[in-house]
N, C-alpha and C positions, 0 to 999 in steps of 0.2 A: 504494500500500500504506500502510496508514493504520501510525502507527509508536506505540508504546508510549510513555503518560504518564510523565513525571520526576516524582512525586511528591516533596516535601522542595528541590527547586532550582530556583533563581530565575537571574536572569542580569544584571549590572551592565553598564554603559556600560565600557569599559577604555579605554587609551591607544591600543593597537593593535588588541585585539580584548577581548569579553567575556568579563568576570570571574565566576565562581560565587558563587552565595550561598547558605546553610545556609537554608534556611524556620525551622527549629528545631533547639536543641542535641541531639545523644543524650544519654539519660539513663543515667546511671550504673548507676542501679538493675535498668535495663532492661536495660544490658549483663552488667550481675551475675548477671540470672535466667537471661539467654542463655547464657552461659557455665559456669554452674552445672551447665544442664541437659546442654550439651555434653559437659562434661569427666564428669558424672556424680558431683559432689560436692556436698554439701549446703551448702559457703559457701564464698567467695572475695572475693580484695578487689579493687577496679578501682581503677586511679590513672592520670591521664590524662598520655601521654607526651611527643607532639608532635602539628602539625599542617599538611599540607602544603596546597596548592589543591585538594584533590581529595578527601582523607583526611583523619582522626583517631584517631591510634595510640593507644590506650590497655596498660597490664601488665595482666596479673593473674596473682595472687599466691595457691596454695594455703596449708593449714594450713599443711602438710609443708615449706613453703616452695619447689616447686616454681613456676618461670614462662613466662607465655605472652603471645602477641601479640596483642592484637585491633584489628584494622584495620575504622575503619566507610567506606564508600566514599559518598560522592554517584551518584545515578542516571544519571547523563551516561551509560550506552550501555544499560538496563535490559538484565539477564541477561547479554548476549555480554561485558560487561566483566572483572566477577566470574569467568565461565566459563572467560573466556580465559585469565585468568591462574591457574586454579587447573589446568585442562589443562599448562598451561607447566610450571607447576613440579614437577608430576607426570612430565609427563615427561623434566625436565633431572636431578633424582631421580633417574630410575630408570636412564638410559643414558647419564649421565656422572656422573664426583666432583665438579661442579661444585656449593661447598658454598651450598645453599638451603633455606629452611623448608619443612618438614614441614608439608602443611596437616591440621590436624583436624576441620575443620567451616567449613561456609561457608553463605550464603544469597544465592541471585543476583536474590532481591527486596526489597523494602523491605515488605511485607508480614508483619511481625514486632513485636514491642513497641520493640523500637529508631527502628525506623519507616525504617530504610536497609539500602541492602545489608552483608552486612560477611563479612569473613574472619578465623578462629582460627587461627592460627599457631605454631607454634617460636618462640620468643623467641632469636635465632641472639648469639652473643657476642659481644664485638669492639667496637670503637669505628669512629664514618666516620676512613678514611683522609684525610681535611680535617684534623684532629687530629692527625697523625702527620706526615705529608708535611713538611713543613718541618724539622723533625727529623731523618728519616730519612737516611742515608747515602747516595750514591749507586750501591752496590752494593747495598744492600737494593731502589732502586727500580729497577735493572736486576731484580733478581732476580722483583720483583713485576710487571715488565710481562711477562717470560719465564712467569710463572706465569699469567695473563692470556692471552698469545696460546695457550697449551696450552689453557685452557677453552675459549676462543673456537672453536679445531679441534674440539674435542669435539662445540663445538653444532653445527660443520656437519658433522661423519661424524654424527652422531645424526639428520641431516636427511637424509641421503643412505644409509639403510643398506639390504636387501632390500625392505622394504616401504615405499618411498622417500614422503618427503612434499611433493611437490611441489602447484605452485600459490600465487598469492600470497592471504594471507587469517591468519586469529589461528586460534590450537589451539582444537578443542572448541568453538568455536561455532557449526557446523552440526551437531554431534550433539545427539539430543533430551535425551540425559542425557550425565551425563561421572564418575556413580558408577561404580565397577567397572570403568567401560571401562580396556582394555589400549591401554598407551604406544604401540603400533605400532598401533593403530585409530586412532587419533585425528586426522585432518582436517582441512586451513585450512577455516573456514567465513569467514562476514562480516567484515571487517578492520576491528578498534578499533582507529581513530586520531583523533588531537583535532581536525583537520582536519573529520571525520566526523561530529564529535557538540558542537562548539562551539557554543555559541548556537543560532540559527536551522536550522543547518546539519543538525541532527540531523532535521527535518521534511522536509528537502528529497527530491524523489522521485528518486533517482539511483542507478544501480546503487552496491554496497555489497561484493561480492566474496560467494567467495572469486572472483578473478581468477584467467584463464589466462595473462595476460603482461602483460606491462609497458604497453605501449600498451591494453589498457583499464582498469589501475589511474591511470595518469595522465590516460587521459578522461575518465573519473570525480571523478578530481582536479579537472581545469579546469571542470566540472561544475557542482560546488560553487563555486569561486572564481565565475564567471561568476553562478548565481544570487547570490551574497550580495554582488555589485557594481552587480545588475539593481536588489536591494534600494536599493542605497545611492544610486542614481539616483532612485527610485520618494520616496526619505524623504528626499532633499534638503530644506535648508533655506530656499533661496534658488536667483537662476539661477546666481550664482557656486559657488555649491557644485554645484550639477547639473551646470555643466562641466565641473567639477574632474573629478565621477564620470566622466562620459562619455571624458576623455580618459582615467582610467586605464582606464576599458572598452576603448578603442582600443589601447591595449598591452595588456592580457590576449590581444585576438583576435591578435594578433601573435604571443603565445607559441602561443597556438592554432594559426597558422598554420605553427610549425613542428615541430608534434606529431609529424608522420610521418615528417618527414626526421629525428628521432632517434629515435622508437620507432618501426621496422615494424612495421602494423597487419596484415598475413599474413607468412607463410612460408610454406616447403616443406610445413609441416604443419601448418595451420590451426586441427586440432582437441587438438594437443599442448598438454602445461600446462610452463609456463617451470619453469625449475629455481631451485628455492629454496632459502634456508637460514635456521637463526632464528636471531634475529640479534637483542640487547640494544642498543637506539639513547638508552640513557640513563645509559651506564656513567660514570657522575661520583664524584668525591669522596667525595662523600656516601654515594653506593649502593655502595660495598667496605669492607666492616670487614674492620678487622685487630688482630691482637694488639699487645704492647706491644715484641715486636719485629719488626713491619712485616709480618708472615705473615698472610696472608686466612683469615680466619674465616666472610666469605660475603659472596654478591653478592647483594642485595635491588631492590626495585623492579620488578617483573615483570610490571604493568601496560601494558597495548597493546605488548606484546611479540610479533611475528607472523613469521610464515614473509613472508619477501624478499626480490627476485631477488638475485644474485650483486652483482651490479653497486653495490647497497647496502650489501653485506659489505664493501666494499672499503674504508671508511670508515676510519680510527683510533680508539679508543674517545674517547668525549668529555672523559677527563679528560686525554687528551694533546693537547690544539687548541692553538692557539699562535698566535703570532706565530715567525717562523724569527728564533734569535737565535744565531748559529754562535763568535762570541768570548764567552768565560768571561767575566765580569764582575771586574773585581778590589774585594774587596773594602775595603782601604785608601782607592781613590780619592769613594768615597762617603762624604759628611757622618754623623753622629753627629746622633740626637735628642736637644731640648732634656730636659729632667724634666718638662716640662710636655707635651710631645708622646707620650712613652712612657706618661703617666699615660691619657691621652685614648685610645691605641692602644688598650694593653691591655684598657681599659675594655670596647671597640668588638669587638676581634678574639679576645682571649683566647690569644692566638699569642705566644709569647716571641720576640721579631723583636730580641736582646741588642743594644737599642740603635741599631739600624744603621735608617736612613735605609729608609722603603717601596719606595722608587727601586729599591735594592741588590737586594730579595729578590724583584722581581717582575722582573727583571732576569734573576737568579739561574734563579728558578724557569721562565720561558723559555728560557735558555740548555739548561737540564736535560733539557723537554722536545723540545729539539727532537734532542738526542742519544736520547732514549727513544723518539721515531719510528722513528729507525731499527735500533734494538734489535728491536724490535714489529715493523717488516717485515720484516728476516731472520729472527725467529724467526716468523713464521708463513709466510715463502715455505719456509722447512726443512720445517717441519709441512704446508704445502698448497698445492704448488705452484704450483697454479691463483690462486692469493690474487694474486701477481706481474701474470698477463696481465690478471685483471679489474679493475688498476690501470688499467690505460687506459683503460677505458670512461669517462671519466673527461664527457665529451658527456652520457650519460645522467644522472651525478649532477647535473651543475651545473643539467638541465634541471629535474630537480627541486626542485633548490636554491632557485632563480629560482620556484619554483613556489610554497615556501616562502615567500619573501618576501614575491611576492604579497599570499598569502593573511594576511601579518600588517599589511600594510596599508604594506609598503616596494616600492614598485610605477617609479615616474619612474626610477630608478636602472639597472632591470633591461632599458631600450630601449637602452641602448649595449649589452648583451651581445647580445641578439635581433641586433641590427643586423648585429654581427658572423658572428654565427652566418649570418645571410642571405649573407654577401658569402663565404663556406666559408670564415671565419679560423678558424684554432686559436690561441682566446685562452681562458683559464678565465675562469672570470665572477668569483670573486674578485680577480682582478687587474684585471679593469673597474670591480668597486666599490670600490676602491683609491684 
């Protein structure tokens, strides 16, 4: 199946994997007429916000002094990307208080005078919670991970309600449109993930979803890792580099090899679609704004956001990852920065860190999260029971994980957990790459 041109992206050499590159800026003006014509007003002013890997956030600013978001995206999944996440938000909207922008107008091609895809938005309040956290109390951040696991239940009863959405795959992108469509029509189609659509990968001929279960979203997985390793044998430099390749091809097939023994490729009922849920796998710092006293104002980032089995739900949101640090830090036994250190900090961080040594607060700030882990699992084994026993699956994550790794080009490392997994230990694979 021949796959749809990226017009405007290019793709750089990276450390681990390739980088994007803009072909050309958006032009302002172009976003002015865009949005002009959206909102239905005759002027408006654009000011460019920020910029991630992937986007450029721009305001825009009526007379009246009303404001809005305009997100222009790079082409990396043409249409299904766009789709997916204006599906998403549509439906986290409507079947839960999970606070998210309002979309007003989108374009899921680059076919436009901007010349990229882009999304109109709610311009949502709040500040990133990276801002705040340090500050905050630790009864505010108890209260904000309690408020967190409560969303989190919501997306999965909203994935589980009468006209259940099962299968694994991204919202709205197997429907031919996603105007008008109603929140309980909407469908996993093809699954936007960066695995999917990184560099080369997005050419490659492999199934694409929506998947019926787990064992052929991860065939599909190994899929891609395997061709884009085939690559890296085929573009050797040398014969030293051509071994290189070839041995991590020999561990790829070894994960390969124990594809079955952790996902069954049948069951009892062959032609059933796995139970899924949707599931935010980039709940960071950055993507929760909050007021100025620590209460969420909205969770952003909604891109390749998809319907996924259980067993991925089981995760911790990513702004709680850690390191397990169970004694409080005190803070007396930590050194004091020079004037000269605090000038250079602040500079850097912008964080009022009063003085105290980076040691103390990253110290601090693990000690905190690893108390907020298990806030977040009693409050969501209260809210869903189920959340408890799909802890344990805890085989399928790692196999994943390891898949991950993989694929960003951290590969030697992951033959001690395989190994283990052959010999039936129960080790987790972060404790092997330890």
């Amino acid at each position: 199946m021949e796959r749809k041109k990226r017009p405007g992206l290019e793709w750089c050499s990276g450390v681990f994997a390739p980088t994007p590159k803009w072909t050309h800026e958006p032009s302002l003006s172009a976003i002015e007429a865009v949005c002009c014509r959206s909102l239905g007003t005759a002027s408006c002013s654009v000011k460019f916000l920020a910029a991630g890997v992937w986007n450029k956030a721009y305001t825009i600013t009526l007379e009246d002094g009303r404001q809005y978001l305009m997100r222009v995206s790079l082409p990396l999944d043409p249409k299904n990307k766009i789709r997916g996440e204006v599906a998403t938000l549509r439906i986290v909207r409507s079947a839960t208080t999970v606070p998210v922008p309002e979309v007003y107008a989108f374009d899921d091609s680059s076919e436009n005078e901007i010349g990229y895809e882009w999304i109109l938005m709610q311009l949502m309040p709040g500040k990133p919670l990276y801002y705040h956290w340090r500050k905050m109390t630790f009864t505010q951040k108890i209260n904000l991970v309690n408020q967190i696991a409560s969303y989190q239940n919501q997306l999965f009863n909203c994935s589980t309600r009468e006209n259940c959405l099962y299968g694994i795959g991204t919202l709205g992108t197997g429907n031919e449109t996603i105007e008008g469509l109603e929140p309980d029509k909407v469908e996993p189609g093809p699954l936007v993930s960066q695995l999917f659509f990184i560099g080369n990968h997005y050419d490659y001929d492999v199934q694409r979803g929506p998947f019926r279960r787990s064992y052929e979203w991860m065939r599909a997985s190994l899929d891609i890792i395997i061709k884009s390793q085939e690559d890296a044998i085929s573009k050797a430099a040398d014969e030293e580099d051509k071994e290189d390749a070839m041995e991590d091809m020999r561990i790829i097939r070894q994960l390969e090899d124990i594809l079955p023994a952790v996902f069954s490729p049948t069951d009892d009922q062959p032609h059933s679609l796995e139970r899924t849920v949707l599931w935010h796998n980039d709940l960071n710092l950055h993507n929760i704004l909050v007021d100025t006293n620590g209460e969420i104002t909205a969770i952003i980032d909604w891109e390749c956001v998809s319907m996924l089995p259980l067993w991925v739900a089981r995760q911790q949101p990513d702004f709680l990852s850690g390191s397990v640090q169970e004694i409080k830090p005190e803070r007396d036994t930590f050194t004091k920065k020079t004037e000269l250190e605090e000038q250079s900090a602040s500079e850097i961080d912008k964080l009022d860190d009063e003085g105290i040594d980076e040691l103390y607060w990253i110290s601090l700030m693990e000690y905190e999260k690893t108390q907020l882990r298990k806030v977040y699992a009693a409050r969501m084994h209260l809210l869903w029971p189920e959340w408890y026993s799909i802890q344990q699956e805890y085989l399928k994550a790692d196999f994943y994980d390891a898949a991950t790794c993989i694929a960003t080009g951290f590969i030697k490392p992951i033959i001690n957990w395989i190994d283990a997994i052959k010999r039936k230990e129960e080790v987790r694979l972060m404790e092997i790459l330890k």
